[in-house]
N, C-alpha and C positions, 0 to 999 in steps of 0.2 A: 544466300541468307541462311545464318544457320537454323533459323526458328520455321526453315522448310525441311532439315534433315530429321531422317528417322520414320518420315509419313511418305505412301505414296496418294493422287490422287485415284478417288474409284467412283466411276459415272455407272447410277444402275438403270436400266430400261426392264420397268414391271408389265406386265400383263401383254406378255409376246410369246405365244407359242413356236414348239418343232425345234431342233437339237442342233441344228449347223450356225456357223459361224456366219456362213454365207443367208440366213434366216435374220438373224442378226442385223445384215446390213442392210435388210429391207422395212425395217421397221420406220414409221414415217418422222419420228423423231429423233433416229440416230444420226450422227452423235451429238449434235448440238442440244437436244434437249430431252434431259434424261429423268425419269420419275425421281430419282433421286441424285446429288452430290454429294460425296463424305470422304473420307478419307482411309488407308488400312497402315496398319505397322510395319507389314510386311507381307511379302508377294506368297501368302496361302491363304486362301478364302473359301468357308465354308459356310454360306448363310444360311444354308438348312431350309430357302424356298423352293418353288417350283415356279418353269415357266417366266425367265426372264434371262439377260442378257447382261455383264457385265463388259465396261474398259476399267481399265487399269493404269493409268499412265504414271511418268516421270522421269527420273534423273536415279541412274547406277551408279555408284563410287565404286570400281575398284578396291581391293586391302592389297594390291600389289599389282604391281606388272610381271606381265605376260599373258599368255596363253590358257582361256578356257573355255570350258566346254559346259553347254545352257542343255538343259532337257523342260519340258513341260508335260504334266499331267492333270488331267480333268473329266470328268464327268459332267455334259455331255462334251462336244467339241470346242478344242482352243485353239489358241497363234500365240504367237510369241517374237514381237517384232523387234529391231534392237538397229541404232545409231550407230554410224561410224563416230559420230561425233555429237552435238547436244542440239545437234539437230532436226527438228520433228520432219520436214520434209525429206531426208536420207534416209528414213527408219525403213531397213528388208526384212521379209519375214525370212526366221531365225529357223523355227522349230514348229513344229503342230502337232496334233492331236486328231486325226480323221477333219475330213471334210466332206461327209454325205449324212451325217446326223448318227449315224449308226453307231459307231466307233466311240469307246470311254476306256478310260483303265480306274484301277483302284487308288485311292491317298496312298503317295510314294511311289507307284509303280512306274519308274519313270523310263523301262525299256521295254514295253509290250508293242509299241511301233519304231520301224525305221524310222517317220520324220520325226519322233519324240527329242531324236538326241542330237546337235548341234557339231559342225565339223568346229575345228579349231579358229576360235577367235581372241584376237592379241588386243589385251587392254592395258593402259598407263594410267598407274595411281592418281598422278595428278589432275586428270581430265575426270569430266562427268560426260556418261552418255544418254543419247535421248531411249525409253523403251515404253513399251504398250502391251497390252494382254487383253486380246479381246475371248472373250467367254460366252455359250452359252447353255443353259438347261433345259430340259421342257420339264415334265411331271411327274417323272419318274425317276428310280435312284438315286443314290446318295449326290450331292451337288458339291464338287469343290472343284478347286484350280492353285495348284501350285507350280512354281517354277525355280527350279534349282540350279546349283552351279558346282563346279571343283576346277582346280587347273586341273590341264590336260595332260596328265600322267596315270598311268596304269595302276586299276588296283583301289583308285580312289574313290569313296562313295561322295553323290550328289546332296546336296545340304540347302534349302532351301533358303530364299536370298532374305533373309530381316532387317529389322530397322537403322541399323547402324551402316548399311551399304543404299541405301534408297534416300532418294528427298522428292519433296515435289515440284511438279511443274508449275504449279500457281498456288498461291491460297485462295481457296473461292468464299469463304468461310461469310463477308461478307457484303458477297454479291447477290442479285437478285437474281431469278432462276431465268428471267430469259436475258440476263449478261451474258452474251455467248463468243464476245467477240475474242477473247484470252483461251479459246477449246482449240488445239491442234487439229488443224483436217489435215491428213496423212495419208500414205497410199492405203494404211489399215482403214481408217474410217472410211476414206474416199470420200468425194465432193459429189452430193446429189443436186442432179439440175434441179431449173426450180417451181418445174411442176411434174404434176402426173402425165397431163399429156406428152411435155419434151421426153421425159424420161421413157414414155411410150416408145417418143422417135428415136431415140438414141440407143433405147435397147428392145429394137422391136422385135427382136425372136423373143421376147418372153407371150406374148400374143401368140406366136405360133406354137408356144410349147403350151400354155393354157388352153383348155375346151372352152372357154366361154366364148360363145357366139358373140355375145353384146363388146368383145373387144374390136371388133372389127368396127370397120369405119361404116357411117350412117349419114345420109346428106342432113337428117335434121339437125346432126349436130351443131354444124355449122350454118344453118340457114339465114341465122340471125344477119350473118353480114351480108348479107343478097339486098340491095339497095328495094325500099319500099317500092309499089307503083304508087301514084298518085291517088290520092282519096276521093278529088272530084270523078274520077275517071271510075267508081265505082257507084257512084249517085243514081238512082231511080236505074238500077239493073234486073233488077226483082222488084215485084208488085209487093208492096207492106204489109205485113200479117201479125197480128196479133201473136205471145209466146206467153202462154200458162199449160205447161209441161200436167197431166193428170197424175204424176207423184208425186209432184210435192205436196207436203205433210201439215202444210202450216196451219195452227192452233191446235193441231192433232193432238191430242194425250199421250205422250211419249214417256213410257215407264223410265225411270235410270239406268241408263248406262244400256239402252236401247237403240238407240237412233243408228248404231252403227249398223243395223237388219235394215234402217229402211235407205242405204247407200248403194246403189246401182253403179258398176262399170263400164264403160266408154271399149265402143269395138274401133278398132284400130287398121288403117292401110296404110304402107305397106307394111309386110312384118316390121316391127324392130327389134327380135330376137333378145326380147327379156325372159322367155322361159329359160332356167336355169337349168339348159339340158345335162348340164356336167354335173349337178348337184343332184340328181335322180335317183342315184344311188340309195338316197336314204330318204326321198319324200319323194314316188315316183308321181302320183296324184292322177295322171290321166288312166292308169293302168288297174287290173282288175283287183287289184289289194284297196281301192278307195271307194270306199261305200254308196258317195256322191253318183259319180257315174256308172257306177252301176244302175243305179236307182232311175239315170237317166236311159240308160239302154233298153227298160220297160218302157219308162215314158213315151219312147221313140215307135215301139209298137203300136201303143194307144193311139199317137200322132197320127201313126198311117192311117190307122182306120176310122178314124172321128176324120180327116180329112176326105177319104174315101166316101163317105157316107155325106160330107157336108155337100161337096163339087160334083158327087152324082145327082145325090134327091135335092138338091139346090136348098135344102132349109137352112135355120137359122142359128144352129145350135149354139146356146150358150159358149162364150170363150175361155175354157177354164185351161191355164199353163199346163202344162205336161210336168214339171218338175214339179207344183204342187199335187196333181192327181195322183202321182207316182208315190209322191211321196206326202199322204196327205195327213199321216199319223207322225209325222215327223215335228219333235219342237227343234227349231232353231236355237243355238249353242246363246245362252248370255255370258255377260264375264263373268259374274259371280257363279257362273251354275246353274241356274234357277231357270226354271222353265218361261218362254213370254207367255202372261196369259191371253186366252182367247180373242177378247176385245180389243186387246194389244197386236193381233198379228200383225205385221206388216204388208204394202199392197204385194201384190204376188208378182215373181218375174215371169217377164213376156216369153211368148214360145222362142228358140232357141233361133230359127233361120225363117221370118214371114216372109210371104210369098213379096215378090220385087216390086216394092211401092208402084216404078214405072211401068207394068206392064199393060198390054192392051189391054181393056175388060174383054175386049171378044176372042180374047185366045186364054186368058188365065186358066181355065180349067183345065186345059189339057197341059199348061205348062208346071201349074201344079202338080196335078198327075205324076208328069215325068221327072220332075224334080224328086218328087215326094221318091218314087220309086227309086232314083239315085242314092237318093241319103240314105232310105233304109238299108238299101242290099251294100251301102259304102262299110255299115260298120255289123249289123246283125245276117246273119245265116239264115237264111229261113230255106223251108222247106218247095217253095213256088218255084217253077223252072220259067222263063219266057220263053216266048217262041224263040225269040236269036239263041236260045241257050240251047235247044235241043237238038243236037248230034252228035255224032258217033264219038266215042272218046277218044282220044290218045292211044292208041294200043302202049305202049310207056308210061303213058300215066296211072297213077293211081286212081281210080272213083273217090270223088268228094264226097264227103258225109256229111249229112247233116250235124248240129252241132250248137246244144243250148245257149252253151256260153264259150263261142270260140276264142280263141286265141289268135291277132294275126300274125305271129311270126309263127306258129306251130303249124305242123302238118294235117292236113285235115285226114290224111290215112291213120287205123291206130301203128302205133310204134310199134316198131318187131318186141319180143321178149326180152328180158334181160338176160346176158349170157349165163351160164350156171356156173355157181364158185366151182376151184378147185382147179386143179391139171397145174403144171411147170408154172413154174413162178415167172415174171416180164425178165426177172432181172438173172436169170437160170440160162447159164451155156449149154445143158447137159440136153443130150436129146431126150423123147421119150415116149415110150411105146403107144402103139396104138391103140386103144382100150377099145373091145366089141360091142357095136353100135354105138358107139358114138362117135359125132360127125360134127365138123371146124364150123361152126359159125358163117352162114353168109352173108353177105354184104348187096343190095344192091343200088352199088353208083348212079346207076339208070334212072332212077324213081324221082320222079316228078310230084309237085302239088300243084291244088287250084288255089287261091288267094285273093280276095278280095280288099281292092284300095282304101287305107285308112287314114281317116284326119279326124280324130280325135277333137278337134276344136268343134264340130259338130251335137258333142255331148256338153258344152259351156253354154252357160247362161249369163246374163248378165246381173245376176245375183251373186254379193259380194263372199265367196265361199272361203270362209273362214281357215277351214283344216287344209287349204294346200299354198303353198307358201315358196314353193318353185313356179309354179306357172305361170307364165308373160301376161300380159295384154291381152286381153279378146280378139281374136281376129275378123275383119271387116271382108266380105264376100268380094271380089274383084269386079263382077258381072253390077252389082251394084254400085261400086264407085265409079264405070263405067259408065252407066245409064244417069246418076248423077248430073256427072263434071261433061258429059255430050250439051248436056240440057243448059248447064250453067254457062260453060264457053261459048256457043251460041248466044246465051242471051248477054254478054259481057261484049261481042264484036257487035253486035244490031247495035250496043249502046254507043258503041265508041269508035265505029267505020271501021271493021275488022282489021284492027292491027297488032291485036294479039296472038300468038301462035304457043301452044302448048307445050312446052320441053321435058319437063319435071313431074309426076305429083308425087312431090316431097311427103305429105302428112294430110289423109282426114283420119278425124275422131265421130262417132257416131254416136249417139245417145237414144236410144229407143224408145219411142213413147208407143205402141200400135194399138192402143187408143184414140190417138191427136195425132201425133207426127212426130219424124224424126229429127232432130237437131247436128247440124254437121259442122263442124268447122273443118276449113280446106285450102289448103295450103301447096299454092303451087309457084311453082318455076316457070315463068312464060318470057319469050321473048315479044318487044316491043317495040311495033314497025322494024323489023329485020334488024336493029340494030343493038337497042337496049334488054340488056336482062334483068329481069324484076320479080319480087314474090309480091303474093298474095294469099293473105293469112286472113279472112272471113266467116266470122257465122253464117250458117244458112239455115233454111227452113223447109222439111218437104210435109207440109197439109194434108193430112189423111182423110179428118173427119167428116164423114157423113152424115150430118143430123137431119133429124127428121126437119123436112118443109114444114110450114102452118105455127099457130101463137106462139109455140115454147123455140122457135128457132135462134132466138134471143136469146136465149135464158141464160147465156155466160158473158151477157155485155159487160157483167159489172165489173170484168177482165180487162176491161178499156180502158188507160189509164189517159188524162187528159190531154196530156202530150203529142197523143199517138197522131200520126200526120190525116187529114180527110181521107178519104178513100181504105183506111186501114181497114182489113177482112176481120168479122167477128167472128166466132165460135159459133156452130149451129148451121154453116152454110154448106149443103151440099152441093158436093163437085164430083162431076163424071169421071175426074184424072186429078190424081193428086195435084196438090200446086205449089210449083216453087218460089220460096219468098224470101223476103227479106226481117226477119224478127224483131221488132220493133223493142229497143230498147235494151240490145242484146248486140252491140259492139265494144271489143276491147280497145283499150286505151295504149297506144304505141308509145307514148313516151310518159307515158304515169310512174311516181315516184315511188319506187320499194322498198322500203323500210326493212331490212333485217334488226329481230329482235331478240338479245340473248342476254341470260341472266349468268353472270358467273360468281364462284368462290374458288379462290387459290388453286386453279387450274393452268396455270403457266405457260406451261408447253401447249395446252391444248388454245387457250389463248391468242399464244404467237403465229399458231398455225392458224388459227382462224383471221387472224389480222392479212397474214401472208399471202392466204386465196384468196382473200377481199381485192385486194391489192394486183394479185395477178386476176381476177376476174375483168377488175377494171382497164390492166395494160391489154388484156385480152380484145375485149369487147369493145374498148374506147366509149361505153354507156356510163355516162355523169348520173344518168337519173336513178341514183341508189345511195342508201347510207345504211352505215352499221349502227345499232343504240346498244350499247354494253351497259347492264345492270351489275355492279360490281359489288356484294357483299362484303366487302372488309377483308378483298386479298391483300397477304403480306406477303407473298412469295414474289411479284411483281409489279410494277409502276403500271398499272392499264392506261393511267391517263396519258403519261407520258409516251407508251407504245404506239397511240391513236395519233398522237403531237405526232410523232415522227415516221408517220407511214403515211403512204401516196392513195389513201381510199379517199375519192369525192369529197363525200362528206360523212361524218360520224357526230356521235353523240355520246360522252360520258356522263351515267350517273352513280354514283356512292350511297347507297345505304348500310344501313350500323343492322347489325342483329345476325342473326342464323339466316343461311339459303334456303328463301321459299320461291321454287319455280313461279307460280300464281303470281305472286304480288308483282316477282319481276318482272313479269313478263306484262301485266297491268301498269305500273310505274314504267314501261318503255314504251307502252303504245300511249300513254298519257299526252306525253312528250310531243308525239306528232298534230301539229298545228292543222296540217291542208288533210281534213276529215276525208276527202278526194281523193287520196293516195293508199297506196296498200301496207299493209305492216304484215309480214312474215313473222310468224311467232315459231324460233329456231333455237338448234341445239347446236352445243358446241363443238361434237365430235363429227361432224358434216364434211365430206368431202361432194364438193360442186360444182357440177359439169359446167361450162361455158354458156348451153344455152338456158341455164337456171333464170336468168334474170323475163327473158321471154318465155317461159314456159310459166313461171308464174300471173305473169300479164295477161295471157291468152285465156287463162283460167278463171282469172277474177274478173267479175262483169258489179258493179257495186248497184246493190241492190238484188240480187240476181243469182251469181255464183260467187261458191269459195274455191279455193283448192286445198285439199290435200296429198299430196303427190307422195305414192307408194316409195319407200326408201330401201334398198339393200343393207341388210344386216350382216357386214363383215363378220367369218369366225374370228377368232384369236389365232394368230402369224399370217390370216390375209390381209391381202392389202386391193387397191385400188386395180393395178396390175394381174394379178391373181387372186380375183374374185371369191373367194370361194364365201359361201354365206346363205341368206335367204331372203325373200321378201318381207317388210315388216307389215303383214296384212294388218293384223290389228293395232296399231301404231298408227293414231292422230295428231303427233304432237307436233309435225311441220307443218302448219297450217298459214294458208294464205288470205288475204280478206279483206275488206275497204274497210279503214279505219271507221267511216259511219255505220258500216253492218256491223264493227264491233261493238261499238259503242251503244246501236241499237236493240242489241241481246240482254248485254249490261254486262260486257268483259268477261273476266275470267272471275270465278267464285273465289277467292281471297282467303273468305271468313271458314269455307268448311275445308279446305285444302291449304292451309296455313303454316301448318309442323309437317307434312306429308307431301310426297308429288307418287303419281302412278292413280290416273283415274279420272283426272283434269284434264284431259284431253275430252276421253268420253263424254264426260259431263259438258260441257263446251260443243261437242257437236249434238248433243240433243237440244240445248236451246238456238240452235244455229239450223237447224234442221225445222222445229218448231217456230221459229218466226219466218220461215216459207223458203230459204232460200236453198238453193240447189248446191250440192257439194261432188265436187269433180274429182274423181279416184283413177289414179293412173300411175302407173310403174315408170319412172323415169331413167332413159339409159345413164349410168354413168354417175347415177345418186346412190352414195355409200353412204353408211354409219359405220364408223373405226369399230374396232372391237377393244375396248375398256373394262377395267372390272371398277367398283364401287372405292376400291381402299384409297383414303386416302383424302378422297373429295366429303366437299360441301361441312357438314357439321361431324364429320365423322375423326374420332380423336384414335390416338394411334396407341393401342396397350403397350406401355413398359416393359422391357423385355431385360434382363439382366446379361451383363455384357460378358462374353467371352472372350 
């Protein structure tokens, strides 16, 4: 066509950090869908941004036959790929420009690398060839990409290829941006499988070459397809117990943009290695640069001896936390800034590790004791020796020293001096005299330290700690899930003529109440009658409370909701040994419908992707019971409707509204939609990448009436990806929220009227009346839950300035 010569086509991918080519290709939208399509005159580009990637494709004419010679130059790394013939699958690379990010040259400098300049390649006027230029920048330096030619004869300068030798490969001009089927995939772009996990298996040394723990495989990921056990087969296994948790808030006066103080974290068995130990670097949080833990390492003092003093003289003493004692002058961070006022404190979080619900009463004291004594000398020095400690030292070792605030990789001896400057340089052949009295530095290899075992997770609480944003999951004591799952497996074979046998424990989550009791869901792997293997995914309930005998032993009947079976346990019963129950009114829903709800504008590519996971969620999972609801703002970049027509998700839902992107409304106008008030609506964003067991980890969390979830999301940087993690926890960050359409509807949705032109704060504002009308909001880091990393240009009502064309 001629009305293709003189242009070639140019795909740009914005907001991608790091300088390699090979950066480039990990971006989740190359190349099929590109922030931008346009067009260039000719093969030199200098857009004057940062931090994005270009291709470049098309069709080369020849002005003659024979012999020439291609060079490429760029700022940061290019390729330059080139047809034997006009066709995109034949395309080798030609020429490049560094491939470790490092590597640039100057506009023109087209021989500062061997691979810059191309051996001899024979082209005929008549033919057209296919070629490609993949490019990319990060954020610093001048940004261009050109690519020149001459025949290959001596002497001849390189001249940069323009419009009169180019055409394009397509016009896109009036395509829609997720048209992708006319884009070349070539050995340059390369073909990405088509999820994150295949591409895991297909290129698993990128797992090995990343530090991220959480890459590594975890049974809960997969648990979901572990065939249920039978429900009857769980029936009357635990005695009935009443469940009114003493933190929930409900009717409570909850200032604005508070409620996220009064949100408690779930401790966790086994690990599942969400602390972002590779991201430490720059938010270490357990380490002695964070204020929090320090403040705990006092606390832990106080602990000992307010324990010491309780377990001897057997009194009563008032229960006051350690982390408030510690820290009793302390105001907790709001968003705004603003101090909470007094009235407004939130209730306080529970001591860090209580003694083991299970334990005898006739031995507690002494198990306290030695426990108590463990934890202390696990992470503080003190100056007390025990009897096992005192003997003769090491003649090798150094003596331990006491030590306010140790350090455990540091040596507890002081550190020799530092050598004194001056004398022969390191890098000095020449010998040199021996100057009078003075004598070589020694060394001694020999020297030993003492050291004391450190687990850090001993200073956490289950207060939601704002300032650190690497840290995992709360970790769940072993000895206690232990004492548990002994107690529960026993009472699950009496029920059912022991034909259970234990294999697995895949997952409990712990919720603290040690006021009332603690709340567990647990989740195990058992075989059934030697044959079948089955999970089992259950709340449970262990009874703490001790109330007083005589009139007022009532006094929380009015906890008793009419439902509750005969026999249900009130509040105010004292028990010799805690007791494990079954919490009435506090089972999730295995196949209850989950509504994904997402509000877009002219986000295309972000869109298609999200259509895409849907899609493989489903081939994944084989779960029908899910649907997507797109709230579509008046995109013109893409057919939404039409995308939903022709994709394989269950079931979806489009709707169209006319005006400007208001997160709020849309996200109100999608949960509208949902008919069966019974089912859940996920209130979601559309930059989400979603682990497989997303659909059950939602479920498990939402109890209607009861609980929501919010599940903690990884905050990709910019050129991470799913594969190479790198990023942080989004602590403060409500806005993936999960919930039974009736708990929504009974708060009265999302505020509309005062978040209407704005989003950032509607989250918050949503968990304080969510919080306020009593129900319980479950916070947990989930493996394998990413937010992309995006910048704002571009979306929702934002217009693009004019820029005058070069």
């Amino acid at each position: 066509h001629l009305s293709f010569k003189g242009q070639a086509n140019l795909h740009v991918f914005e907001d991608w950090c790091g300088s390699s080519v090979a950066q480039l290709r990990k971006n989740l939208h190359f190349p099929l869908y590109p922030h931008t399509r346009t067009t260039v005159k000719k093969l030199a580009v200098a857009p004057k941004w940062k931090n994005y990637g270009l291709r470049i494709f098309g069709f080369i004419h020849p002005y003659r036959d024979g012999d020439f010679q291609f060079s490429v130059s760029s700022d940061d790394n290019s390729e330059f790929w080139v047809s034997p013939d006009e066709s995109p699958l034949n395309a080798r690379l030609l020429v490049y420009v560094g491939q470790l990010g490092t590597e640039w040259t100057a506009p023109g400098e087209f021989s500062k690398f061997r691979s810059q300049s191309s051996k001899s390649v024979h082209l005929i006027s008549s033919r057209r060839y296919y070629f490609e230029i993949l490019h990319k920048q990060d954020d610093k330096g001048s940004d261009h990409v050109e690519v020149g030619w001459r025949p290959f004869l001596p002497g001849l300068k390189y001249e940069v290829i323009d419009s009169a030798y180019i055409s394009l490969y397509t016009d896109e001009s009036s395509l829609k941006m997720n048209s992708v089927e006319h884009i070349p995939q070539t050995l340059a772009s390369h073909s990405r499988p088509s999820s994150v996990e295949e591409q895991s298996q297909e290129h698993s040394h990128f797992s090995s070459q990343h530090g991220a723990d959480m890459l590594k495989p975890d049974p809960r990921d997969t648990f979901y397809s572990t065939p249920m056990i039978q429900a009857s087969r769980l029936e009357n296994v635990l005695p009935a117990c009443l469940y009114s948790p003493t933190y929930v808030v409900k009717d409570f006066p909850i200032a604005r943009y508070q409620g996220l103080q009064f949100v408690y974290l779930s401790f966790i068995y086994p690990n599942d290695f969400t602390r972002l130990t590779h991201m430490e670097r720059e938010n270490k949080c357990f380490y002695r640069e964070s204020p929090i833990y320090l403040e705990n390492r006092v606390a832990v003092v106080r602990l000992r001896d307010r324990e010491r003093r309780r377990v001897r003289g057997g009194g009563r003493e008032p229960h006051i936390p350690p982390e408030r004692e510690a820290a009793a002058d302390v105001t907790l961070p709001s968003k705004r800034g603003t101090p909470l006022p007094q009235h407004l404190q939130p209730p306080p979080p529970h001591s860090p590790t209580p003694p083991n619900s299970l334990e005898n009463p006739q031995t507690i004291e002494s198990r306290v004791e030695s426990r108590l004594e463990t934890r202390v000398t696990s992470y503080l020095k003190t100056s007390e020796i025990t009897e096992s400690q005192q003997k003769q030292p090491d003649p090798d070792q150094e003596p331990s020293e006491p030590d306010p605030d140790p350090d455990p990789i540091r040596s507890n001896a002081d550190p020799d001096p530092e050598p004194e400057e001056g004398g022969v340089s390191d890098y000095s052949y020449e010998a040199e005299e021996a100057r009078p009295g003075w004598a070589e530095e020694s060394i001694n290899w020999q020297r030993t330290f003492s050291v004391n075992p450190m687990d850090f997770e001993l200073l956490r609480s289950d207060w939601n700690d704002l300032r650190c944003n690497v840290s995992g999951n709360l970790q769940l004591a072993e000895s206690e899930v232990v004492d548990v799952l002994a107690q529960y497996m026993e009472k699950l074979n009496e029920r059912n003529g022991g034909i259970y046998t234990l294999l697995r424990i895949i997952n409990v989550e712990k919720r603290r109440d040690s006021a009332r009791g603690n709340r567990y869901l647990v989740e195990l792997e058992l075989m059934e009658r030697g044959r079948n293997v089955v999970r089992l995914s259950e709340y449970i309930y262990l009874l703490l409370h001790r109330g007083r005998l005589g009139g007022d032993s009532l006094e929380n009947t009015e906890f008793i909701p009419a439902s509750a079976p005969p026999g249900a346990t009130p509040w105010g019963t004292a028990y010799a040994n805690p007791l494990l129950c079954q919490p009435v009114m506090l089972q999730w829903r295995k196949d209850v419908m989950v509504h994904f709800v997402v509000p877009v504008k002219n986000q295309a590519r972000w869109v298609q992707q999200f259509i895409t996971d849907m899609e493989e969620l489903h081939r994944q999972t084989k779960d029908d019971n899910f649907s997507i609801i797109i709230v579509d703002f008046e995109s013109t970049d893409m057919d939404v409707e039409q995308a939903l027509r022709e994709s394989t998700v269950p079931r979806y839902e489009y709707l169209r509204r006319e005006g400007n992107f208001e997160r709020s409304a849309g996200l109100q106008i999608g949960v509208d939609t949902i008919e069966d008030n019974h089912s859940i609506a996920f209130l979601c964003d559309l930059h989400i990448h979603f682990p497989h067991n997303i659909l059950e980890s939602i479920r498990k969390h939402c109890v209607e009436g009861r609980l929501a979830f919010a599940p903690i999301v990884m905050r990709l940087g910019c050129g991470s990806s799913p594969l190479e993690p790198d990023g942080y926890w989004e602590v403060n960050g409500f806005g993936l929220f999960g919930i039974y359409k009736s708990d929504f509807d009974k708060i009265g949705g999302m505020n509309t009227e005062e978040f209407k032109d704005r989003w950032g704060g509607e989250d918050w504002e949503l968990l304080d009346r969510v919080l306020q009308n009593g129900l319980e909001v479950e916070r947990l880091r989930l493996r394998n839950f990413f937010h992309y990393y995006h910048s704002k240009r571009g979306m929702w009502n934002a217009q693009n300035k004019k820029t005058p064309k070069g």
